[in-house]
C-alpha positions as CSV (number, residue, x, y, z in Angstrom):
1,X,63.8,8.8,-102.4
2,X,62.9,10.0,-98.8
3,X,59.6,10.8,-97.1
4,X,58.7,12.5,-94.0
5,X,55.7,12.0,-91.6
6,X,54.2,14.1,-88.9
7,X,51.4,12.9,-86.3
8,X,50.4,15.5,-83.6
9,X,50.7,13.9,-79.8
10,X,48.2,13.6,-77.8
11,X,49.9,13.0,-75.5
12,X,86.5,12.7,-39.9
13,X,87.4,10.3,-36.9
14,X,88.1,11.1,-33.5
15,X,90.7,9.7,-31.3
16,X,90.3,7.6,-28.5
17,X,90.3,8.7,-24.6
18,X,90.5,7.2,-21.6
19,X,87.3,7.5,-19.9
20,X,87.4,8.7,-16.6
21,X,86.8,6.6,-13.6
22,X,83.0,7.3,-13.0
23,X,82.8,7.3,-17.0
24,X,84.1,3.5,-16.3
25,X,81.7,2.8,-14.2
26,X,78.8,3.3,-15.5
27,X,79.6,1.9,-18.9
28,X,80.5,-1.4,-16.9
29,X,76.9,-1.1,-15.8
30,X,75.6,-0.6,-18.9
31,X,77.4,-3.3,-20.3
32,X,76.0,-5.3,-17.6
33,X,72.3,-4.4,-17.7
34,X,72.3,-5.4,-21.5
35,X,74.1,-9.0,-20.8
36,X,70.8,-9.5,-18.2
37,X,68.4,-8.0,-20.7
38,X,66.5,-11.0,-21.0
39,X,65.8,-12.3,-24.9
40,X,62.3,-11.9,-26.5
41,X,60.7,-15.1,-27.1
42,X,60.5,-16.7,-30.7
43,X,57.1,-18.8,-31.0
44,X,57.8,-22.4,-32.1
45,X,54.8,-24.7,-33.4
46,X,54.9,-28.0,-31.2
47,X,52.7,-30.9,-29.9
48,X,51.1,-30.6,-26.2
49,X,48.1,-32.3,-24.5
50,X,45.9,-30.0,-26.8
51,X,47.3,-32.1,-29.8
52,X,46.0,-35.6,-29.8
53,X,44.3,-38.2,-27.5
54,X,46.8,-39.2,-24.5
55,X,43.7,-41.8,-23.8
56,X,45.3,-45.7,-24.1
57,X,44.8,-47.6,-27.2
58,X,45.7,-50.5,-29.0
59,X,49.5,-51.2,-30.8
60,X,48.9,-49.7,-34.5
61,X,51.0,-48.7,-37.3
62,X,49.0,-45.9,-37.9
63,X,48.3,-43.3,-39.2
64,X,48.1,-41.0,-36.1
65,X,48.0,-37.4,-37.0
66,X,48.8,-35.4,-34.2
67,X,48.1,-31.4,-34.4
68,X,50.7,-29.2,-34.1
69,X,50.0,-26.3,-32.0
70,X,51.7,-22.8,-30.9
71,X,53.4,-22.2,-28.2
72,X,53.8,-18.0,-28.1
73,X,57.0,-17.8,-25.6
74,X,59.1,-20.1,-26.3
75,X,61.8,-20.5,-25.0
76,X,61.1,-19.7,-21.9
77,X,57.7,-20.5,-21.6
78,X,54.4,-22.8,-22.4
79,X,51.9,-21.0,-23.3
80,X,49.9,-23.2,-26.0
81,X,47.3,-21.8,-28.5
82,X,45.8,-23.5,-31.4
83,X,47.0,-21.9,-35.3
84,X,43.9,-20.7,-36.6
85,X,43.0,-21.0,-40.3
86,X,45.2,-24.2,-41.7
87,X,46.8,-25.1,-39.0
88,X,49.9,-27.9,-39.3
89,X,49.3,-31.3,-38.0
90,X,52.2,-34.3,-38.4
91,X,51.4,-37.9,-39.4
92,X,53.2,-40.4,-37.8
93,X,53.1,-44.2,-40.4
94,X,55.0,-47.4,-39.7
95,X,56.1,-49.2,-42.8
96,X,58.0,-51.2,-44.4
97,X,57.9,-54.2,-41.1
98,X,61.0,-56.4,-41.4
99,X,59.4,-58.6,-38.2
100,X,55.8,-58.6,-38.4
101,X,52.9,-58.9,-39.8
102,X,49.1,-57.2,-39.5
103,X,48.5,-60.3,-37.5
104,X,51.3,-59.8,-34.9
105,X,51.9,-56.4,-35.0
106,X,51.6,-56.0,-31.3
107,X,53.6,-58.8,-30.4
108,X,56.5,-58.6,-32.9
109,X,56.5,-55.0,-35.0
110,X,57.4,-51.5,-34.7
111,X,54.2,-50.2,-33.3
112,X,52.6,-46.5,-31.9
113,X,51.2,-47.3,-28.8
114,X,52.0,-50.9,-27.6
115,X,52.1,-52.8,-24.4
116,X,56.2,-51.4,-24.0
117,X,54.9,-47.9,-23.9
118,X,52.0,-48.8,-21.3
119,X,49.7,-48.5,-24.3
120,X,49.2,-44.8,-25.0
121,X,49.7,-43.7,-28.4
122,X,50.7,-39.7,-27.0
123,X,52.1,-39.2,-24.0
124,X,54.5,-36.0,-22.3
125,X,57.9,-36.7,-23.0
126,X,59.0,-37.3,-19.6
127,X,57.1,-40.6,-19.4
128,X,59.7,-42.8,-20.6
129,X,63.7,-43.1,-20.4
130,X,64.0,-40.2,-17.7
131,X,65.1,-37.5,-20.0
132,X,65.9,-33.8,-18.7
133,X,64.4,-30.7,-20.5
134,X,68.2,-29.5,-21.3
135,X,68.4,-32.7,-23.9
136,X,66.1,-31.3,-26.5
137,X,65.9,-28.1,-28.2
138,X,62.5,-26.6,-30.2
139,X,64.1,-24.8,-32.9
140,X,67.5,-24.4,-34.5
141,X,67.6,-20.5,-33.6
142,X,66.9,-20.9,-30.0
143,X,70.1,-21.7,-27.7
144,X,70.9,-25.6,-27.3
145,X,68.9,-26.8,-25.0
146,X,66.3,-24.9,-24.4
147,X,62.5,-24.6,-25.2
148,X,61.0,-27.7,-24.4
149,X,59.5,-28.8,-21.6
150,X,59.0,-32.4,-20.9
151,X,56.2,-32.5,-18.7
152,X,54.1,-30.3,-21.0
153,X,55.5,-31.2,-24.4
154,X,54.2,-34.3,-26.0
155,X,55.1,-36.8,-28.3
156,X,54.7,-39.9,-29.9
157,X,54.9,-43.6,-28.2
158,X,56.3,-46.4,-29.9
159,X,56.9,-49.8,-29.0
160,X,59.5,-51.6,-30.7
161,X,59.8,-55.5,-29.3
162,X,62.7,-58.3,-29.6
163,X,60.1,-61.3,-30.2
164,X,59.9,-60.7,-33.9
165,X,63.6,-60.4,-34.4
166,X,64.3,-63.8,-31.6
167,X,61.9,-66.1,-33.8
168,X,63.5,-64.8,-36.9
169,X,67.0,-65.5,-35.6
170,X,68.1,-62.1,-36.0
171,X,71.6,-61.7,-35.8
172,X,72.0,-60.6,-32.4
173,X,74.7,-57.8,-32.6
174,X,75.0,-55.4,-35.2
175,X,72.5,-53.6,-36.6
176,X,69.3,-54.8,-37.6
177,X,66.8,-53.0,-39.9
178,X,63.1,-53.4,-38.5
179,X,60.5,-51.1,-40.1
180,X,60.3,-47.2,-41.5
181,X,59.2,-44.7,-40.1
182,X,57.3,-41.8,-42.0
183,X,56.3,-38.7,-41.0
184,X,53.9,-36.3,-43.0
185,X,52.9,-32.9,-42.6
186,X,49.9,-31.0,-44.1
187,X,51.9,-28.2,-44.6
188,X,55.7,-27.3,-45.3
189,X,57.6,-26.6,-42.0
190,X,60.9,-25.0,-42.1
191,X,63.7,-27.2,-40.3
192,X,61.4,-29.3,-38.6
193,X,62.9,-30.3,-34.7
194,X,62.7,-34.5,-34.0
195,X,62.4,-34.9,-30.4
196,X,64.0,-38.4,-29.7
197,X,63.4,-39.6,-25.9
198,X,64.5,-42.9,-24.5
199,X,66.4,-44.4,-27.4
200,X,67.3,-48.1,-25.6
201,X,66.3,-50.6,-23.5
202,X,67.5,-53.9,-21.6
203,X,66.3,-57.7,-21.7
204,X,68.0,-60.5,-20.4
205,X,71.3,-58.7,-19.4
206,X,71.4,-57.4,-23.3
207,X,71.5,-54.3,-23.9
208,X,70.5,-52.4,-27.5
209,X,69.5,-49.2,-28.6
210,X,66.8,-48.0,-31.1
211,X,68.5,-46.0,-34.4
212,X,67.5,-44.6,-37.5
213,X,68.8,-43.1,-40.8
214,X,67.4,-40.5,-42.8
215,X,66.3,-41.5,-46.4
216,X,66.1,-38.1,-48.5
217,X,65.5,-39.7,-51.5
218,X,62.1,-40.8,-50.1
219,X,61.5,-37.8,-48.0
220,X,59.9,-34.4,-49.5
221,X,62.1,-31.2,-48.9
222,X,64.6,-32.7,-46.3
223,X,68.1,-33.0,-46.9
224,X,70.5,-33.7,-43.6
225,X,70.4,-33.8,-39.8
226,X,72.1,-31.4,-37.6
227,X,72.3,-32.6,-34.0
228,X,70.7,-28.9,-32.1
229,X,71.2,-31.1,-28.5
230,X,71.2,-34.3,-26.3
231,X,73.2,-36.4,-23.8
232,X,76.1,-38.1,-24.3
233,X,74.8,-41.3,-25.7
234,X,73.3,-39.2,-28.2
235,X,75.2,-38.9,-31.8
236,X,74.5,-38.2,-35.0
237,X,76.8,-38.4,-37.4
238,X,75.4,-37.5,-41.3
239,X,72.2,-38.9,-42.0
240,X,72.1,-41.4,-39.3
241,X,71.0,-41.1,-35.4
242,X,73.0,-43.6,-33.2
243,X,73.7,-44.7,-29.6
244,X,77.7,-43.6,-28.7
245,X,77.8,-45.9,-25.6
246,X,79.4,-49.3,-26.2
247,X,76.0,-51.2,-24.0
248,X,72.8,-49.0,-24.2
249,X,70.5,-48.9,-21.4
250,X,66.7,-48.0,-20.8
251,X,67.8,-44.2,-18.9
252,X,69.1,-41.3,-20.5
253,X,70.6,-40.6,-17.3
254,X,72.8,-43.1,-16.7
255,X,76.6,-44.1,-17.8
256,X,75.7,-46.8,-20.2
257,X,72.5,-45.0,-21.4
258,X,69.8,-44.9,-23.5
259,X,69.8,-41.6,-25.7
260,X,67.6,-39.0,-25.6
261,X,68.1,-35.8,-27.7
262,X,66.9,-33.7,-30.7
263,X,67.9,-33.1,-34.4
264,X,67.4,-30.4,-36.9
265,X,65.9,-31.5,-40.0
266,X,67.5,-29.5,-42.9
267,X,64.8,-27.7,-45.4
268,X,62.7,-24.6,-45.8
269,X,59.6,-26.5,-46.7
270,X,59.8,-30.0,-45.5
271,X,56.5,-32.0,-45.9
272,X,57.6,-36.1,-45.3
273,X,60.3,-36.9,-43.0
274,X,61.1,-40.2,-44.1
275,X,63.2,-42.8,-41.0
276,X,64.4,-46.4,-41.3
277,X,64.6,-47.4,-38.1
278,X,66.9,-50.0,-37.0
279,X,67.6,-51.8,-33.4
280,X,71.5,-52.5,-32.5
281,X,73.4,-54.5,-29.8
282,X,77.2,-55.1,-29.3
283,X,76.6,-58.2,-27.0
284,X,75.7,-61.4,-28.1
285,X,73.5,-62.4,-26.4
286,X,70.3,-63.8,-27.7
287,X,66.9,-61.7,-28.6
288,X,64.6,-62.2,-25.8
289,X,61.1,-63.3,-26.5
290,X,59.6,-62.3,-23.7
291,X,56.6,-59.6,-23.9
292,X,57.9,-57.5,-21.9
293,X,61.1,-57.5,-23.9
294,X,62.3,-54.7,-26.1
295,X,62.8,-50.7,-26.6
296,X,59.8,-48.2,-25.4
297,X,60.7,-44.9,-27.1
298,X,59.2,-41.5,-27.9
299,X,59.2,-39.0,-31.0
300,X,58.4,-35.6,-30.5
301,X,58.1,-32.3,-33.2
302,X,58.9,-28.8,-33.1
303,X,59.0,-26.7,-36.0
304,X,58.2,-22.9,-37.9
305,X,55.3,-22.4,-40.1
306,X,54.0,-19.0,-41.6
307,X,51.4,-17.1,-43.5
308,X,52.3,-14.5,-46.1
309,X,49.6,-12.6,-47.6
310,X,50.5,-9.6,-49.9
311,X,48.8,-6.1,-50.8
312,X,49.6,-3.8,-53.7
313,X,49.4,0.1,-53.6
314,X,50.3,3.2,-55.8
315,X,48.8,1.9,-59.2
316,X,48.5,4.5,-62.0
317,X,44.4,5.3,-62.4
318,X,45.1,4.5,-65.9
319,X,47.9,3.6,-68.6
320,X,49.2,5.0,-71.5
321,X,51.7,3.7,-73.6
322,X,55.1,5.2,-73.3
323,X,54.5,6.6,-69.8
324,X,57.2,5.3,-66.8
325,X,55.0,5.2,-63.7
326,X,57.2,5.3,-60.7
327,X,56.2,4.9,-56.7
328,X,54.3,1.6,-57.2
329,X,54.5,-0.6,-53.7
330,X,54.1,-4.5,-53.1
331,X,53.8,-5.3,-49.3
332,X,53.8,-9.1,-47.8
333,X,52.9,-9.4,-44.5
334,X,54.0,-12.8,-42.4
335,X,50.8,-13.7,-40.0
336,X,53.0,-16.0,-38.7
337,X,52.8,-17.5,-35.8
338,X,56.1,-18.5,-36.9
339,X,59.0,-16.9,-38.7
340,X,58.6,-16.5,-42.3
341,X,61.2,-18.9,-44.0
342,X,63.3,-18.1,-47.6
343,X,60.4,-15.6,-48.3
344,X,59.1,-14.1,-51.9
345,X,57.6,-10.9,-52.4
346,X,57.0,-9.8,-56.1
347,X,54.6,-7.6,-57.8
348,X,52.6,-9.2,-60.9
349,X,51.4,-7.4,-64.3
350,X,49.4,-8.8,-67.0
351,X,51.6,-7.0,-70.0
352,X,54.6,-4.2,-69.5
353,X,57.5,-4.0,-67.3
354,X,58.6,-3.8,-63.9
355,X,61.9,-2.0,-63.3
356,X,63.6,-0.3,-60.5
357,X,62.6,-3.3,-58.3
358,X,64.0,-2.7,-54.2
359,X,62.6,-4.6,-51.5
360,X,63.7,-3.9,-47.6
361,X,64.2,-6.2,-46.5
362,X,66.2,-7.8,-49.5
363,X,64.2,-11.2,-50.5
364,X,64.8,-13.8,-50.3
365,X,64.9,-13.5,-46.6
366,X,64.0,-14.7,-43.2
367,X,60.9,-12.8,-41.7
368,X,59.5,-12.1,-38.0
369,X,56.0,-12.4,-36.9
370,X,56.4,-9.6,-34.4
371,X,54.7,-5.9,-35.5
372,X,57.2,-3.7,-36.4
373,X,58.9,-6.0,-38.5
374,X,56.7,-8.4,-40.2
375,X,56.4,-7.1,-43.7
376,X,58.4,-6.6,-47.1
377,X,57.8,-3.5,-48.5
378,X,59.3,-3.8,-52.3
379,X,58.9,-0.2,-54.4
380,X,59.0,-0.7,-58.2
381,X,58.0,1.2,-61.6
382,X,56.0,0.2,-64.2
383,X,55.8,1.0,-68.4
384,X,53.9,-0.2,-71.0
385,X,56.8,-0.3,-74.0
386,X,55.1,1.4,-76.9
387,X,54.9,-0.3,-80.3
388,X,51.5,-2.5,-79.9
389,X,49.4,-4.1,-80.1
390,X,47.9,-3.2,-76.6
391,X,45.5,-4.9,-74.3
392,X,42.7,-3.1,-73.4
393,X,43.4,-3.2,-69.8
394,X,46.2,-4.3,-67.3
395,X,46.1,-6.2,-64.3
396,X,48.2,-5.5,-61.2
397,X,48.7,-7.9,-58.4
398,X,50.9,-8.5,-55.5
399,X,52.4,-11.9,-54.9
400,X,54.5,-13.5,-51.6
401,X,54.8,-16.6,-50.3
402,X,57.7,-18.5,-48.1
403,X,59.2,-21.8,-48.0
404,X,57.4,-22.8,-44.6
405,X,53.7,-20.9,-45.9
406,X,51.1,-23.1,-44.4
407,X,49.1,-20.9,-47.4
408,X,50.6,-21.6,-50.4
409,X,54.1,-22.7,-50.0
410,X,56.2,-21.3,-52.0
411,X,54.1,-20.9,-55.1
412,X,53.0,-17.2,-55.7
413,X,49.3,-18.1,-56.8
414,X,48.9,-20.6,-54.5
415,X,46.5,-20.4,-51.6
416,X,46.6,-16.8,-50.2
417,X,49.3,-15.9,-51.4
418,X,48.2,-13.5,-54.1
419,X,46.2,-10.6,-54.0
420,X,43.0,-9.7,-55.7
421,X,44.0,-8.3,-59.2
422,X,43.4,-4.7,-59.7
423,X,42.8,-3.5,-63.3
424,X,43.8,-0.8,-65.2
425,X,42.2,0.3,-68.3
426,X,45.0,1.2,-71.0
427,X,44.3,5.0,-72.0
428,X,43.2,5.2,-75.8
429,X,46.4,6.8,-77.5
430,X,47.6,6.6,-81.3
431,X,51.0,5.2,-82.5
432,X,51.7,5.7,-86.1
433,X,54.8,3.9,-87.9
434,X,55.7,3.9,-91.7
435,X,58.2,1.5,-93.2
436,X,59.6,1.9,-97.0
437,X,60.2,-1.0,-99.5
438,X,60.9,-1.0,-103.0
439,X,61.0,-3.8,-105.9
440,X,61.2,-4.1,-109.3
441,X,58.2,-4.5,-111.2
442,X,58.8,-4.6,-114.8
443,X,62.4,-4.4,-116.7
444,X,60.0,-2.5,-119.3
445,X,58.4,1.3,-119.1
446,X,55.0,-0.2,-120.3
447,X,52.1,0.0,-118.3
448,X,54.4,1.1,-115.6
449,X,51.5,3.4,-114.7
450,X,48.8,1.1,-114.1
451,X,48.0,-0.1,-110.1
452,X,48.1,-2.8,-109.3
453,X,48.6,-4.4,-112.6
454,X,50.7,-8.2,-113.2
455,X,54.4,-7.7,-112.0
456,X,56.8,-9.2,-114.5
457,X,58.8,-12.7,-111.9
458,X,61.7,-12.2,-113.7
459,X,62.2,-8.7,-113.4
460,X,64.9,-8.2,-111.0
461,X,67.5,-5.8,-112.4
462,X,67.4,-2.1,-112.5
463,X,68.2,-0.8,-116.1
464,X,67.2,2.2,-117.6
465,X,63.3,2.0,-118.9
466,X,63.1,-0.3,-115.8
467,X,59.2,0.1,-113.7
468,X,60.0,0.1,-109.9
469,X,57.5,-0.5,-107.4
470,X,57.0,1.1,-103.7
471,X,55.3,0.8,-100.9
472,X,54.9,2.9,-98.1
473,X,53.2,1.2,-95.2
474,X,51.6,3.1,-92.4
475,X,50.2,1.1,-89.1
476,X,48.2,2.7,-86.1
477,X,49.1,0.2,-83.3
478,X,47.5,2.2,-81.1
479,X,43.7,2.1,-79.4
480,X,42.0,4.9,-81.1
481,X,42.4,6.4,-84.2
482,X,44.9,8.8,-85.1
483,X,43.8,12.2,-86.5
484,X,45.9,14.7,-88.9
485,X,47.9,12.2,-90.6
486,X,50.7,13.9,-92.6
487,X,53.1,12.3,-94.6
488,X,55.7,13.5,-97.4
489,X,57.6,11.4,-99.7
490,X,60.1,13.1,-102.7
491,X,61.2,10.7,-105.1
492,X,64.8,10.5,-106.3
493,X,66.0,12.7,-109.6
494,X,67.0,9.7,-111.4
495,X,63.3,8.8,-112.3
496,X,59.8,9.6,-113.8
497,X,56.8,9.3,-111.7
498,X,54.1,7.2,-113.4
499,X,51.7,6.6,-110.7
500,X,50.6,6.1,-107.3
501,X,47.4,5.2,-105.3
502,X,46.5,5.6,-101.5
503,X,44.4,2.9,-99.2
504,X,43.3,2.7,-95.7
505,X,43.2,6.6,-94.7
506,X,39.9,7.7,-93.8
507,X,39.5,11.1,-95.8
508,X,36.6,13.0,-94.4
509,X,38.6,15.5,-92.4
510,X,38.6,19.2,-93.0
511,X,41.6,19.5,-95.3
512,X,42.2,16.4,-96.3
513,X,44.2,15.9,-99.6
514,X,46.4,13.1,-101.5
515,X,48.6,15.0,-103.8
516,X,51.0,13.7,-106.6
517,X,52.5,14.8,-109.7
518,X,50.9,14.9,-113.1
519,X,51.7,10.9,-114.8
520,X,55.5,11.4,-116.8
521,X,56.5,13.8,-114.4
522,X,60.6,14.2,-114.8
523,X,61.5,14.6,-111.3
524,X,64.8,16.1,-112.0
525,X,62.7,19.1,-113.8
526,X,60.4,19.2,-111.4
527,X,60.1,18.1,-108.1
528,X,58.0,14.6,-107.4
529,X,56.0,15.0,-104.1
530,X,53.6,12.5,-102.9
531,X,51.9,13.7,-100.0
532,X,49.6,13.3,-97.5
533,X,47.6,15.8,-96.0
534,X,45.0,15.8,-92.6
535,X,44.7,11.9,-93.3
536,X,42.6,9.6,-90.6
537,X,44.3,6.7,-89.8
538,X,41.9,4.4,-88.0
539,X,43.0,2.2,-84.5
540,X,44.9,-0.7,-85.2
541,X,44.3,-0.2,-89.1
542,X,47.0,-0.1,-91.9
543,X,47.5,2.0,-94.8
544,X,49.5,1.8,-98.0
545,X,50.8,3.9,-100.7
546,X,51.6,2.2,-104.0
547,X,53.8,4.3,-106.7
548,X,55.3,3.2,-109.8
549,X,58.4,5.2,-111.2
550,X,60.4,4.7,-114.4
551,X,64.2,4.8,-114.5
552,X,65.9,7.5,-116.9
């Protein structure tokens, strides 16, 4: 048995020289003028006077959020500008006080602010431990020791005194856990800098040093530490921040010094920064208790944040089923002020497929603020696979985001990161298919002929006199409804044709006819066609035909 179905569409190298004398010449000067070409600056978010209150206050354990704020040439320069829209601010909070109480905070605890420090809680960072600007570093990409200045960049002030740990009796060498030190940002930064400055002090003819660890497991997004720059006192080694020298002293610029210097945080979007801070002495000597008695240090940050923001372009004015729709464009834009860190940029559709995907720059990538080479243009096609059901419409969006997106992060819907949905109404368009089945419906010729009528359970076998049963299914998946529906089916020699019936075709068209033999038709005398002619076959609508033949 076979049937056929027709529905119309509406649808070489060169070798080397040796260049003359003047040639010499001037490319030596050309090779010169490039080495002095001096490099373009890379912003860096930091903290300056515009940041927080440099006022004096009392000792606290916070929180102090500072604002972070751009500075547009660095390295080379200060020139400080508030981030407008969300702009980044850091939270400084002392915790986890191994020494002190609420009550004695001042006296005995790890404290911002603090009689050590003179009392201010945000200070430059040349007002304690007489650091040099060539001991920090703002960013990893910048060259060691270079884009911070310490009489205009700022930082944190924190006192940490000996009293607690000389009441406690603290062992006094070794190293000696005192409080934590958390730091929060609002928004993820991307390898955030920590300025250290004046890591060490002297009381008594002792001499100790301020140190920390890193504690990833309770900080968001940061994994290690990567020393960028410092003096020689100045070590890191893994996750922890020591003192090299075997006495520490109050100056980072002396022999047996304090340490002053600054460490890359590793992450694309760090958001907590979390330090155990410890104090540490080789001489034993007891703590001192006297007020004036312990480590005045300073924490700075430096850091990269961005904001992506995406557009999409080249969309079909409509969409039909079937149809590959090349050219389509997604581009993200970094706002900056910062680079752009492990960037997305993606185009989004409701229902079809995106194909042919190419993005220049490759993503995930590292982007510039700077015009001329700010955005991700990524080119893609797009198809709606045929074989329904359809939507009625399809949405096209453009998506970015970066690790260090003060906008959004990372996530594509998040914040700005996603642009306004554009939709695209799905062209109306018919798909017809048919599909074939046959069973057995009586293992007796009686009443073959009669549709639908009681099929026999037991009938299974295919003898001669048996009634088979067959069904030819026809489904419109598509959104309007498809006109001139033609469809031919011969049965097979080998039987008689005793009936057949026809449901779901419209038949009000010019033309229209359902033809099938005469009942006890021997198709091997003459031929059994069941056809279908000019049929309607409404949208998303199914029709069957039943027929009942008897095997010879």
């Amino acid at each position: 048995m076979k049937h056929s179905m027709e529905i119309p569409m509406d649808q070489g190298v060169r070798p080397c020289r040796r260049p003359a004398p003047m040639l010499l010449l001037a490319m030596l000067f050309c090779c010169l003028f490039v080495a002095m070409t001096p490099a373009r600056a890379q912003t860096a978010t930091e903290m300056d006077a515009g940041s927080n209150d440099t006022t004096t206050t009392t000792a606290t354990a916070g929180p102090v959020t500072v604002t972070l704020r751009n500075n547009s040439n660095n390295p080379s320069g200060n020139t400080f500008a508030a981030i407008s829209g969300t702009a980044p601010t850091a939270t400084f909070t002392i915790l986890n006080q191994q020494y002190a109480t609420a009550a004695n905070l001042a006296t005995n605890g790890l404290s911002i602010g603090g009689a050590l420090t003179g009392n201010p809680r945000y200070d430059t960072m040349d007002s304690i431990g007489t650091p040099t600007n060539t001991h920090f570093t703002s960013l990893p990409s910048v060259t060691s020791g270079s884009g911070i200045s310490i009489t205009t960049n700022h930082a944190i002030s924190l006192s940490l005194p000996t009293k607690g740990l000389q009441e406690s009796g603290a062992n006094p060498t070794g190293r000696q856990h005192v409080a934590d030190i958390q730091i929060d940002f609002n928004v993820p930064i991307a390898n955030p800098v920590l300025h250290f400055v004046g890591l060490g002090g002297t009381a008594s003819s002792k001499g100790f040093v301020t140190e920390f660890d890193l504690l990833p497991a309770l900080s968001t997004g940061a994994g290690n530490l990567t020393r960028l720059s410092g003096n020689a006192a100045f070590a890191v080694s893994g996750n922890q921040i020591n003192n090299n020298v075997p006495n520490a002293g109050a100056s980072c610029g002396t022999t047996s010094s304090a340490s002053c210097g600054s460490v890359a945080v590793g992450g694309s979007a760090v958001t907590r920064v979390y330090l155990r801070a410890y104090i540490r002495s080789n001489q034993s000597i007891a703590w001192s208790s006297s007020a004036t008695a312990g480590d005045a240090f300073q924490i700075g940050v430096s850091g990269e944040v961005s904001d992506m923001t995406a557009t999409i372009s080249g969309t079909p004015a409509s969409v039909t089923a079937g149809t590959t729709y090349p050219g389509l464009s997604v581009t993200c834009t970094n706002n900056g002020p910062n680079f752009a860190r492990s960037t997305l940029c993606q185009p989004i559709v409701s229902a079809g497929t995106v194909s042919a995907l190419t993005c220049n720059p490759a993503v995930p990538n590292s982007l510039s603020y700077a015009n001329g080479s700010k955005t991700i243009t990524c080119s893609f096609s797009y198809a709606l696979p045929t074989g329904g059901p359809y939507p009625t419409s399809i949405s096209f969006s453009a998506a970015t985001g970066a690790g260090n997106d003060r906008n959004g992060g990372a996530v594509l819907t998040a914040g700005n990161n996603s642009s306004t949905p554009l939709s695209r109404n799905v062209v109306a368009a018919a798909l017809v298919s048919s599909r074939k089945t046959v069973s057995v419906h009586s293992e007796q010729p009686a009443g073959c002929g009669t549709i639908p009528g009681t099929p026999d359970p037991a009938a299974e076998v295919v003898i001669p006199g048996a009634c088979l049963h067959y069904v030819i299914r026809l489904e419109n998946y598509g959104t309007v409804t498809a006109p001139g529906l033609n469809l031919t089916d011969i049965l097979d020699t080998r039987l008689i044709f005793a009936g057949a019936t026809l449901s779901g075709v419209t038949t009000t068209a010019a033309g229209y006819a359902f033809n099938k033999p005469a009942a006890q038709t021997d198709c091997a005398v003459s031929t059994c066609t069941i056809r279908i002619q000019n049929g309607i076959l409404p949208a998303r609508s199914a029709a069957e035909i039943l027929i009942r033949a008897i095997m010879k």
